[in-house]
C-alpha positions as CSV (number, residue, x, y, z in Angstrom):
1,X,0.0,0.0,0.0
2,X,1.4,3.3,-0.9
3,X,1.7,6.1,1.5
4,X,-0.8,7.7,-0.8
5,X,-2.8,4.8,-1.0
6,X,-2.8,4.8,3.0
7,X,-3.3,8.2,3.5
8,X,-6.7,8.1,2.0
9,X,-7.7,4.3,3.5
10,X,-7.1,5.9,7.1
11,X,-8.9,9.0,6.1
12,X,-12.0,7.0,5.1
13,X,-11.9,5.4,9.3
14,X,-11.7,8.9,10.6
15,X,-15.4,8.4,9.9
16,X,-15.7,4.9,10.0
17,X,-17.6,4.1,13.1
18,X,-20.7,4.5,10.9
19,X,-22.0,1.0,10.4
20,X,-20.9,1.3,6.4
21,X,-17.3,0.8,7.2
22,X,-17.7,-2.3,10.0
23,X,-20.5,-3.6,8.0
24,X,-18.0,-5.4,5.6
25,X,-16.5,-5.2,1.7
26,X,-19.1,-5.1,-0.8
27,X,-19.9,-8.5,-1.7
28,X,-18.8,-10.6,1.3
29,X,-21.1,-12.9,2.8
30,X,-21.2,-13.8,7.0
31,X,-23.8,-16.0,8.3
32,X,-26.1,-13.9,10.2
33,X,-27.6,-16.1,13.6
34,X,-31.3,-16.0,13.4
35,X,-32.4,-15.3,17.4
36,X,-33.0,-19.0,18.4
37,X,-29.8,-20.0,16.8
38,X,-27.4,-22.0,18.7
39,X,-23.7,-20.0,18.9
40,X,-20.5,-22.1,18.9
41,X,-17.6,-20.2,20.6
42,X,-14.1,-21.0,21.6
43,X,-12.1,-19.6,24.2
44,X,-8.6,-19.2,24.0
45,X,-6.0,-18.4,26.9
46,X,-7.5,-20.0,29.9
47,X,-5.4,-19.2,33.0
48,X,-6.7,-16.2,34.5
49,X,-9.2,-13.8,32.4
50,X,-10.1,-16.8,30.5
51,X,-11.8,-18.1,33.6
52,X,-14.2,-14.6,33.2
53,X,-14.5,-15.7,29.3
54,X,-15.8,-19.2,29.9
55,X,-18.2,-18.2,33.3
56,X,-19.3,-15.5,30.6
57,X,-20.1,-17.5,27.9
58,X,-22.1,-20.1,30.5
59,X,-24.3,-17.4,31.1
60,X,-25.6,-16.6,28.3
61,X,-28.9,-18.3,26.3
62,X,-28.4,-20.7,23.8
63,X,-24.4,-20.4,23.6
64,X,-22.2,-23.5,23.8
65,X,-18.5,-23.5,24.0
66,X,-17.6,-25.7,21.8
67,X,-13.3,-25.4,22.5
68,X,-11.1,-24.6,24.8
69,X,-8.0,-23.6,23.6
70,X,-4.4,-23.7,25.8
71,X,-0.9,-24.6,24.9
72,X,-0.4,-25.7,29.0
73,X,-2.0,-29.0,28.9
74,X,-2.2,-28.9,32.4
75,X,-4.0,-26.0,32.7
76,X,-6.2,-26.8,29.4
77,X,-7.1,-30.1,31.4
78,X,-8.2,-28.0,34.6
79,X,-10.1,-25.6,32.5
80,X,-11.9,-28.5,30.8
81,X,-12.5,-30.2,34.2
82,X,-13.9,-26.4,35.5
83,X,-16.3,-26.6,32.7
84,X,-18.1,-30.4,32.6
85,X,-18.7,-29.0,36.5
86,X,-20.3,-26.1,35.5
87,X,-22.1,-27.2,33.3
88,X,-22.8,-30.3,35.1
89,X,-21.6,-32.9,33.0
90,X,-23.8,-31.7,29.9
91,X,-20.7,-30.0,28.0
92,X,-19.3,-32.1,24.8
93,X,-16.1,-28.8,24.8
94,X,-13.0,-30.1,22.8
95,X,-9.4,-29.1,24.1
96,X,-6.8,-28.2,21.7
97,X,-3.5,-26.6,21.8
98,X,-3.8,-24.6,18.8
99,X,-6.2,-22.1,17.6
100,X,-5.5,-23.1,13.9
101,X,-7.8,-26.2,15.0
102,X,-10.6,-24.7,16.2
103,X,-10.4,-22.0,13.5
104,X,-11.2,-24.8,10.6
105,X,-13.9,-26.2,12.7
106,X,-17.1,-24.5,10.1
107,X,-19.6,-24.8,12.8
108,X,-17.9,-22.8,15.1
109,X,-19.4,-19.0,15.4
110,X,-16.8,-17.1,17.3
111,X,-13.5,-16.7,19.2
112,X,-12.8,-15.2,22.3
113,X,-9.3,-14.1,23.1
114,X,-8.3,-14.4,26.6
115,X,-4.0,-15.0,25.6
116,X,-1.4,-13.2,26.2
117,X,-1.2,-9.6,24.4
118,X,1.5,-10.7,21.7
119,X,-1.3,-13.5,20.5
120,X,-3.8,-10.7,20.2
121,X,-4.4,-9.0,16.9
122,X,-3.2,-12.0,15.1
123,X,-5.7,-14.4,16.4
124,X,-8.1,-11.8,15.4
125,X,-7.5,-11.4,11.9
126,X,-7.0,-15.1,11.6
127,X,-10.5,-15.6,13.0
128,X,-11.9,-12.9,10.8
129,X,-10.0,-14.4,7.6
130,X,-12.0,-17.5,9.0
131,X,-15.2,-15.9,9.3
132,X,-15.7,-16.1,13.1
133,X,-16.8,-13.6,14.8
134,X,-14.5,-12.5,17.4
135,X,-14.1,-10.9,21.0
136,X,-10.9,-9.9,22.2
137,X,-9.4,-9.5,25.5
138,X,-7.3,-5.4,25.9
139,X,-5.6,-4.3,24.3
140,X,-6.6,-5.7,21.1
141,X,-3.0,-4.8,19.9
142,X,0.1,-5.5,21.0
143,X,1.6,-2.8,18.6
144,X,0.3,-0.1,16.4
145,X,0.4,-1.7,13.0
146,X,-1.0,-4.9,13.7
147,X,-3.6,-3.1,15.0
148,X,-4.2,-1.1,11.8
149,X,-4.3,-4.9,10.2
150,X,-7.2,-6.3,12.5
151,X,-9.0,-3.3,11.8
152,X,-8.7,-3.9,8.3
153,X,-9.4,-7.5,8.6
154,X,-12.6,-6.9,10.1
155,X,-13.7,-4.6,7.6
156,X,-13.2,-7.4,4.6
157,X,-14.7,-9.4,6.0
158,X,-17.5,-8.0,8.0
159,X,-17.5,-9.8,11.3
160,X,-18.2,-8.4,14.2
161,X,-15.2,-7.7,16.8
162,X,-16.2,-6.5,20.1
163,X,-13.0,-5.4,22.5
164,X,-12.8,-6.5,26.0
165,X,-13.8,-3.0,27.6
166,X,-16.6,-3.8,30.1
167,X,-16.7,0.1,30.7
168,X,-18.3,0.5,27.0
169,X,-21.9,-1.6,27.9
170,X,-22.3,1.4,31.0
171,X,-25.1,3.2,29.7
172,X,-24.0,5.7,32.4
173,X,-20.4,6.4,31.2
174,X,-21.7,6.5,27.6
175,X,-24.2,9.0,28.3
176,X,-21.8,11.0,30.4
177,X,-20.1,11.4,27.6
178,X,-22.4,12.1,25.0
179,X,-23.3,15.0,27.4
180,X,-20.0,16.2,27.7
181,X,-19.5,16.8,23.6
182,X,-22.7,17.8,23.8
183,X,-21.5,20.6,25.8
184,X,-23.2,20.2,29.0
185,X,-20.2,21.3,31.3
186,X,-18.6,23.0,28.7
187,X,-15.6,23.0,26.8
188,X,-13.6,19.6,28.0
189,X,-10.0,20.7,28.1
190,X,-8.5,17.5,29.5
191,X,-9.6,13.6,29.8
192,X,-7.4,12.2,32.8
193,X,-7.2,8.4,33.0
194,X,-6.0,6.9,36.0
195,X,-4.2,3.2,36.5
196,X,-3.3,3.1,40.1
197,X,-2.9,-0.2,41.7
198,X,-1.0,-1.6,43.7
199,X,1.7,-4.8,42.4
200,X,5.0,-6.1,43.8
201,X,8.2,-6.9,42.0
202,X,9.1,-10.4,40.6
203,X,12.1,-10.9,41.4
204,X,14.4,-12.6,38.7
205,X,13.9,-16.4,37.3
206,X,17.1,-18.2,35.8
207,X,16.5,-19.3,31.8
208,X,15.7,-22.6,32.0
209,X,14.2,-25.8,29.7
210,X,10.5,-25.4,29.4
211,X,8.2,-28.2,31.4
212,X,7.3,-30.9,28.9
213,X,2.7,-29.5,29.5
214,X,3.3,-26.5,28.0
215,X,3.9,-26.0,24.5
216,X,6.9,-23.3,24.8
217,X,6.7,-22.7,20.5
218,X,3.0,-22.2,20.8
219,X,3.5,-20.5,23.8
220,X,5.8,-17.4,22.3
221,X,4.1,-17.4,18.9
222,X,4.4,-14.3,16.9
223,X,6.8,-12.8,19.8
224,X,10.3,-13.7,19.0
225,X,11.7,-14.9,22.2
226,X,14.7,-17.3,22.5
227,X,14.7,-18.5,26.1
228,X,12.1,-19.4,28.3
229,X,12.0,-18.5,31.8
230,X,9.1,-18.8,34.3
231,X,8.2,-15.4,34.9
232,X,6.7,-15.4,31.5
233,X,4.3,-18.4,32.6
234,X,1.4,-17.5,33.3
235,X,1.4,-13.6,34.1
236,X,3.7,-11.5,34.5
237,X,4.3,-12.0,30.6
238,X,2.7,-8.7,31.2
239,X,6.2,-6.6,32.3
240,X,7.9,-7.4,29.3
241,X,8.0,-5.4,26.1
242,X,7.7,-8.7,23.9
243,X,4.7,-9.7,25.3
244,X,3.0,-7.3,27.2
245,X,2.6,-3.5,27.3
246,X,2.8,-2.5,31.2
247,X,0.3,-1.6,33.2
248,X,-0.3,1.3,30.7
249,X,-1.8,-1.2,28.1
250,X,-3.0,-3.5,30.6
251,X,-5.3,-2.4,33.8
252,X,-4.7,0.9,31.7
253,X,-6.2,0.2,28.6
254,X,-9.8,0.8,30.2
255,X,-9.2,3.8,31.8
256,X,-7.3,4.8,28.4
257,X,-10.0,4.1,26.6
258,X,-12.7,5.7,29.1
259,X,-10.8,9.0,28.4
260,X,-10.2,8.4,24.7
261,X,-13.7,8.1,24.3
262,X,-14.8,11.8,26.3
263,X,-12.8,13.4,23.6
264,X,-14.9,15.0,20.6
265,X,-16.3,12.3,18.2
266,X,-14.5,13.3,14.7
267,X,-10.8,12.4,16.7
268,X,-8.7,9.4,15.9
269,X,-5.2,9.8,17.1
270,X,-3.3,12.7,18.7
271,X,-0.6,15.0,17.0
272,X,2.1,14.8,20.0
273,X,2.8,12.6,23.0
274,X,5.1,12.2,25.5
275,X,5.8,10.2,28.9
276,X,7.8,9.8,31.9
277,X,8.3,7.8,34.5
278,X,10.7,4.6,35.9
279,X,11.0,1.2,37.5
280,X,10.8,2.1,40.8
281,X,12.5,0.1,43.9
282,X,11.7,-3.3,43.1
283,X,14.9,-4.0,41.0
284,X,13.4,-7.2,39.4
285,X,13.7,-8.9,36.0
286,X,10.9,-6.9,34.9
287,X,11.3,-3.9,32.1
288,X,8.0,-2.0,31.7
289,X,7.6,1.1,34.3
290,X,5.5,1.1,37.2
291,X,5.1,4.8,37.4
292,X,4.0,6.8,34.5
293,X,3.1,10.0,33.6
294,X,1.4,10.2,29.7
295,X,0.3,13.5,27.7
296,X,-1.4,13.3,24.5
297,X,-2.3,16.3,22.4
298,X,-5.2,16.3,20.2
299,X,-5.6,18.0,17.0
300,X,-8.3,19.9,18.0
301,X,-6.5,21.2,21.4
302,X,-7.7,18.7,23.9
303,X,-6.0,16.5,25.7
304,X,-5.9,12.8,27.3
305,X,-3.7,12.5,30.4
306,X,-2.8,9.1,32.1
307,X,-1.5,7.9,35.7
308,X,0.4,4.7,36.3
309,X,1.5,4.2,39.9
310,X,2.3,0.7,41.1
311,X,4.3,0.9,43.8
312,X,2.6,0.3,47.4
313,X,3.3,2.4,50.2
314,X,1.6,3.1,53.6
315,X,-1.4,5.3,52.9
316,X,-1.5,4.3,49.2
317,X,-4.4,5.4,47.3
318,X,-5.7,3.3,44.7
319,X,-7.2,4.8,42.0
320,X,-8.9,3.1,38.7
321,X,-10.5,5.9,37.6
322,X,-11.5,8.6,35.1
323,X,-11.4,12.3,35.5
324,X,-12.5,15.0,33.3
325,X,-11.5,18.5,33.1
326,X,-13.1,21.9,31.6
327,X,-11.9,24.9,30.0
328,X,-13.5,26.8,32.6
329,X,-12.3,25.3,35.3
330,X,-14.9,23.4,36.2
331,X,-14.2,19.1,36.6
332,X,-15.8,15.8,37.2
333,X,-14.4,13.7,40.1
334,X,-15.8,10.3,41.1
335,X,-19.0,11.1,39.7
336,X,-19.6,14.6,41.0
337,X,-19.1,18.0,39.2
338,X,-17.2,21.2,40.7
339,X,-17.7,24.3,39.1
340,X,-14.4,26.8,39.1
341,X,-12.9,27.5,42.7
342,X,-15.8,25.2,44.7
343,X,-15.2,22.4,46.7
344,X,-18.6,21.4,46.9
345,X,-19.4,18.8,44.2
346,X,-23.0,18.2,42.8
347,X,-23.5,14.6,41.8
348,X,-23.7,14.2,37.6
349,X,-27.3,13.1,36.6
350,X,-27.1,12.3,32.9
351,X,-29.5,10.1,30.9
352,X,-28.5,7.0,30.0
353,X,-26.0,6.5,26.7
354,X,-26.8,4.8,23.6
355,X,-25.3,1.2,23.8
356,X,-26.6,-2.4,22.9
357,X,-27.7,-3.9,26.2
358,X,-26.6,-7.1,28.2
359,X,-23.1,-6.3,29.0
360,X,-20.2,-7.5,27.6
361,X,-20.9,-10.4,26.9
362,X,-24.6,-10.1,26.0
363,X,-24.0,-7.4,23.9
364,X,-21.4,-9.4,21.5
365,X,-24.1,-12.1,21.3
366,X,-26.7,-10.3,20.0
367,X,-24.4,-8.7,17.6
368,X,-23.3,-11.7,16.3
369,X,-27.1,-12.9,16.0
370,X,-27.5,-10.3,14.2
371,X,-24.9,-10.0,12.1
372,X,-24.3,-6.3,12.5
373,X,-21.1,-4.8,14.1
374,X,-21.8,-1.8,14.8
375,X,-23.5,-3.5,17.3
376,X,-20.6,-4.5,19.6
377,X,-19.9,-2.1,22.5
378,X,-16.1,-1.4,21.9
379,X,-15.9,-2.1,18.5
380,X,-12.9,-2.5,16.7
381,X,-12.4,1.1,15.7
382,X,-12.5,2.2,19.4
383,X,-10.0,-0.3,20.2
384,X,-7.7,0.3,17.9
385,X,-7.3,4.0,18.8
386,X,-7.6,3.8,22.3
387,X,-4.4,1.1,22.2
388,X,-2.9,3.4,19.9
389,X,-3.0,6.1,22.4
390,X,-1.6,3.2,25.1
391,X,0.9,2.5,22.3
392,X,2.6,6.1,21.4
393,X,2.6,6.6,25.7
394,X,4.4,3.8,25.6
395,X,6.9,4.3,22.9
396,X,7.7,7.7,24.1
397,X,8.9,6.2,27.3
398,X,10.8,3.7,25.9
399,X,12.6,5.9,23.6
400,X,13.5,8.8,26.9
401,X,16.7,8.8,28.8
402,X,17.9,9.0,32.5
403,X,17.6,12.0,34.4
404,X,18.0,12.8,38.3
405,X,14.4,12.2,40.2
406,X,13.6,15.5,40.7
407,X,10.9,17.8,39.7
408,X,12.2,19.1,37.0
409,X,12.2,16.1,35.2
410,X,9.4,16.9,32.9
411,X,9.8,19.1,30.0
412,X,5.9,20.9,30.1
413,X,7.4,24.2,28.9
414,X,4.5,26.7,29.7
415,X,2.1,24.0,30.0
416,X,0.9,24.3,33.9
417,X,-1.9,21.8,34.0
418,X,0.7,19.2,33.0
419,X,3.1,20.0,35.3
420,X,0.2,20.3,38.1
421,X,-0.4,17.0,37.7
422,X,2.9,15.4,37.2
423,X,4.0,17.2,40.8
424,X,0.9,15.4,42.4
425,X,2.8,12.4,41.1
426,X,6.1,13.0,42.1
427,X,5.0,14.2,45.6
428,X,3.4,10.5,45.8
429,X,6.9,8.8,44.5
430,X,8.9,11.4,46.6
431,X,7.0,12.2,50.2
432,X,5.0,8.8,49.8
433,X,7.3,5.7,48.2
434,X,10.1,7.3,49.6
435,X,12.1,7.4,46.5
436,X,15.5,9.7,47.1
437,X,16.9,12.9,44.5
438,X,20.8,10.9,45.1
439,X,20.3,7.6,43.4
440,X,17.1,7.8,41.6
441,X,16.1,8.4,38.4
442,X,13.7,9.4,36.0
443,X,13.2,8.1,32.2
444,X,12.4,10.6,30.3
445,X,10.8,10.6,27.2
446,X,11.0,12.9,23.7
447,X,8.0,14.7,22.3
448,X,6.7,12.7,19.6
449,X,4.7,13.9,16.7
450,X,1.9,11.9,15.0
451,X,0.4,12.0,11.9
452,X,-3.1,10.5,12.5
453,X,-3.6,10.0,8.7
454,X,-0.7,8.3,7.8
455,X,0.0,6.3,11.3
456,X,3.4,7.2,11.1
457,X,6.0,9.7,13.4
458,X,6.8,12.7,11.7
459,X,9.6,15.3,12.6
460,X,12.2,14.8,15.5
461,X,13.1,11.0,16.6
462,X,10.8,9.7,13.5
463,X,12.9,7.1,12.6
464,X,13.3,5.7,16.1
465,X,9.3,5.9,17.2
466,X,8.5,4.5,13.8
467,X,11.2,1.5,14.3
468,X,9.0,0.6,18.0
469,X,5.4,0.4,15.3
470,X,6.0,-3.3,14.6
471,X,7.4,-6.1,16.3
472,X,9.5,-8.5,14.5
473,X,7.7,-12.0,13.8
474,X,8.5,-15.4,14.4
475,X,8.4,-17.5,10.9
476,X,4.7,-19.3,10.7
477,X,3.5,-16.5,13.2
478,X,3.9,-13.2,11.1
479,X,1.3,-10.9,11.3
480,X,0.2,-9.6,7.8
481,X,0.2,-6.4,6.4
482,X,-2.8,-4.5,5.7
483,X,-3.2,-5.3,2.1
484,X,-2.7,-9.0,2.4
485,X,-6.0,-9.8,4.9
């Protein structure tokens, strides 16, 4: 695809939440459900959020899981155990090792995605090369151009792909924020997303042989990784750059995505981003930070601000959250408004937000009935460009350098509000944690400019940021490019 070529595709999503562009290539057929119809679903990744997946699935009407779908046999055993109890002995589930399996199965409806984040986007487009409908645990993406791929995949071939946001079937939040661009509290200046709880280190494991259950190729699949080492299995995968994203695309991702989704309606991608932040005190094997500070600017001058703090401490607030501030100085905090210079919040009454009911998981369902997906709540448009937002955070930080922990670490220039909030951080890491200026550091990230057209850095440190927009693949496992779904 030429950069031309591109330019105009991506144009044509800036839009594309109409139903037009999920609904599918001209001439494509999907089976659409009737309402009584039986749906088939597999669940793949099984130890932890896959648990959620499966007790999800069993609670909806006429849906069967058909597969599970593991590469630790010993934990694919469990999981099938888990189920026949369940469901009382009724369930006839197969266990397989490999998606590919389940994937040339044609009575199977959907996938659900419950693997590690490398495994993400490309069991996604494979199921929507396949024609299965397809839910996908967050971030859909484990880096930005794959995630430009499943978007593409799903609109060839019209299936619906709902993203594993619970926070997108809350008729509340969604109506909260159809009131805020409608301008009920006025102009929104900044959407603040917090990811605030607290983890522990993980100390180091030695590279070892991998035990005989689990299969270590399936294992690692599109994320080239040589050794094997236990910290991977089964979830702090998570604090590695290979196969996770941090807490930033992790827990963050819905809180990300909360705030992505405040922001004026025409918006895809911000123009410039930066972070900061560190690996603080726990001197562990793991790489991704557990204190972050992200700023994303907006073409049309708003903002999205985001909040990782992991580290525990006595008095530690926790804080999954989503605040939202105005232009005039007025904010929302947990759910109450403050006008300008009042301490006195009023509670938000808004009416409830256009979304397809029954949850999560009802909501894919009758999507997938039928056959329409704009129905999902989360669909794959929104994912992709809140995990975008996760993404260039991300890359900023891993691109920044080592400076003294102080507070002038960030570079805000004149920009207050930023360095407001980045102090109320600091103070936490500084007076709270206990971190010290002599022996601590800061990374630092650049500035990085985006061009939301093109997906692609422009201007200073293009050719580094644009070098972190695609993992390398492992033979068997590549992800495709955009013009090859």
């Amino acid at each position: 695809m030429t950069k031309s070529n591109r330019r105009q595709f991506l144009k044509s999503t800036a839009v594309a939440s109409s139903a037009a562009f999920l609904a599918g290539a001209p001439g494509f057929s999907l089976n659409v459900l009737g309402a009584n119809d039986r749906l088939r679903i597999a669940v793949a990744g099984l130890n932890g959020r896959g648990k959620s997946h499966m007790d999800g699935w069993l609670g909806q009407d006429n849906v069967e899981i058909a597969y599970l779908v593991d590469p630790d046999q010993q934990v694919l055993d469990k999981s099938l155990a888990r189920l026949d109890e369940k469901s009382k002995g009724s369930s006839n589930c197969k266990g397989v090792a490999d998606i590919r399996k389940v994937l040339e199965d044609p009575e199977i409806d959907a996938i659900s995605i419950a693997t590690p984040n490398h495994w993400h986007s490309l069991m996604t487009i494979w199921g929507a090369q396949a024609g299965k409908h397809v839910y996908v645990e967050k971030p859909m993406s484990h880096d930005i151009e794959e995630g430009r791929v499943a978007v593409e995949a799903q609109r060839k071939y019209g299936v619906v792909i709902q993203h594993g946001t619970q926070t997108r079937s809350n008729e509340h939040v969604a109506g909260l924020h159809e009131a805020i661009q409608a301008g009920k509290f006025g102009r929104l200046q900044i959407s603040y997303g917090y990811c605030c709880k607290p983890r522990s280190g993980i100390g180091f494991d030695q590279i070892t042989t991998p035990p005989d259950h689990l299969d270590w190729n399936l294992w690692r699949g599109p994320a080239r990784i040589d050794n094997y080492h236990a910290n991977f299995v089964h979830y702090d995968w998570h604090w590695f750059w290979k196969t996770g994203n941090g807490d930033m695309n992790n827990q963050g991702t819905h809180q990300l995505d909360v705030a992505r989704w405040a922001l004026d309606t025409d918006l895809t991608h911000p123009v410039r981003v930066m972070a900061l932040g560190g690996r603080f005190q726990w001197k562990d094997q793991g790489e991704t930070p557990n204190t972050m500070f992200g700023i994303a600017k907006y073409p049309n001058g708003q903002f999205v601000y985001f909040n990782v703090r992991n580290v525990n401490y006595e008095g530690y607030q926790r804080q999954v959250e989503n605040e939202y501030y105005f232009e005039d100085g007025g904010r929302i905090v947990r759910d109450k408004y403050y006008a300008k210079g009042s301490d006195k919040g009023e509670k938000v009454e808004v009416e409830p937000g256009n979304i397809t009911p029954g949850g999560n998981w009802g909501s894919f369902i009758t999507a997938c009935r039928a056959g329409k997906p704009e129905m999902a709540n989360g669909n794959v448009l929104d994912a992709h460009n809140g995990c975008v937002l996760g993404h260039l955070m991300n890359n900023s930080y891993r691109l920044g350098k080592k400076v003294r922990f102080n507070a002038k670490a960030g570079r805000f220039g004149d920009d207050t509000d930023a360095y407001e909030h980045f102090m109320k951080l600091h103070s936490v890491m500084s007076d709270g944690v206990g971190m010290p200026e002599d022996g601590a550091e800061y990374t630092v990230g650049p500035w990085l400019t985006f061009d939301p057209e093109t997906e692609t850095h422009i201007g200073d440190y293009a050719d580094h940021a644009n070098a972190l927009m695609k993992d390398i693949n492992n033979t068997g496992f590549e992800v495709p490019k955009a013009h090859q779904v």
